[in-house]
C-alpha positions in Angstrom: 92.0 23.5 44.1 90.1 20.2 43.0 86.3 21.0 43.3 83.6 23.5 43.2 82.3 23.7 46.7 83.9 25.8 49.3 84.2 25.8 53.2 83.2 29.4 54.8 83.7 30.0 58.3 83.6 33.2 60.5 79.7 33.8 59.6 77.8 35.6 62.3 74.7 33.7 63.0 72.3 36.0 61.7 73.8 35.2 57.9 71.0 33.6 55.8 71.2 31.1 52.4 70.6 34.4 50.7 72.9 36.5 52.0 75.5 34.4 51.4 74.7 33.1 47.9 74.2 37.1 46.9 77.5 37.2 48.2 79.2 34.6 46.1 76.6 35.2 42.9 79.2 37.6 41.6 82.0 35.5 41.1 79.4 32.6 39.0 76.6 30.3 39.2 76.0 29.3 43.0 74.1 25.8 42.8 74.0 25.1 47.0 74.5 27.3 49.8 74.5 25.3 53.5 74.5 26.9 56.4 75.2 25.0 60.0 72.8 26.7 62.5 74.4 28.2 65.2 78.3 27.4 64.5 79.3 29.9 62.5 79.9 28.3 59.1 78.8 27.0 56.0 79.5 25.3 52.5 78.9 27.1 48.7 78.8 25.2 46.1 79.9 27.2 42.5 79.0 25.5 39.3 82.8 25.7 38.4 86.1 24.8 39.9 87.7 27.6 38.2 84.6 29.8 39.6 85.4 28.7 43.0 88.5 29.4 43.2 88.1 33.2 41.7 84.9 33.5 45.2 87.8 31.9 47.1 90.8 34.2 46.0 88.5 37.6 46.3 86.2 37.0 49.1 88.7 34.8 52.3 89.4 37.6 54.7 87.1 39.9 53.2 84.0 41.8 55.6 80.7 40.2 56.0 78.0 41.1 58.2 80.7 42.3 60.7 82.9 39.6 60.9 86.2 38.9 58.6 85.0 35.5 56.8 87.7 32.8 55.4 87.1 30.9 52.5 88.9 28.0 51.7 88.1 24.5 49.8 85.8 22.8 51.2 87.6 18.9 52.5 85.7 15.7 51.8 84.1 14.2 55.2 87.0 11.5 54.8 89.8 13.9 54.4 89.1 15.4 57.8 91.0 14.2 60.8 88.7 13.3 63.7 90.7 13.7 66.3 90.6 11.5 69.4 92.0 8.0 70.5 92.4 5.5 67.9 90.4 2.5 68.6 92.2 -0.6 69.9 92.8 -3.8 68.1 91.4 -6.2 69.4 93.4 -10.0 68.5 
């Protein structure tokens, strides 16, 4: 693992920026908790890689609020594959 913030998907909707930073306050210092409204995810963000990756390693596949979360690294918005056509060249 390379950073500190981490990707958590599975959340049922009524999960709050509390909830989930009580959640990952265990494992160390949580300096952001996002949530996206109404898909079912969100990022953490641990002061520490090395913290993050202990939240990851305990809590993906773990019971929360009724649903199994999964935890993983959180990827870079240019790391992510978009998906679709390529766009053409145009000479």
């Amino acid at each position: 693992m390379q950073g500190s913030r981490l990707f958590v998907g599975n959340l049922n909707y009524s999960v709050g920026k509390e909830q989930l930073k009580e959640l990952f306050s265990p494992f160390g210092e949580v300096l952001d908790v996002k949530i996206i409204e109404n898909k079912g995810f969100g990022f953490v963000e641990m002061s520490t890689q090395v913290e993050a990756e202990k939240a990851k390693k305990e809590l993906n596949n773990t019971y929360f609020f009724g649903r199994n979360i999964s935890v993983d690294e959180a990827r870079s918005a240019k790391s992510q594959h978009r998906g679709g056509k390529r766009p053409q060249r145009r000479y």
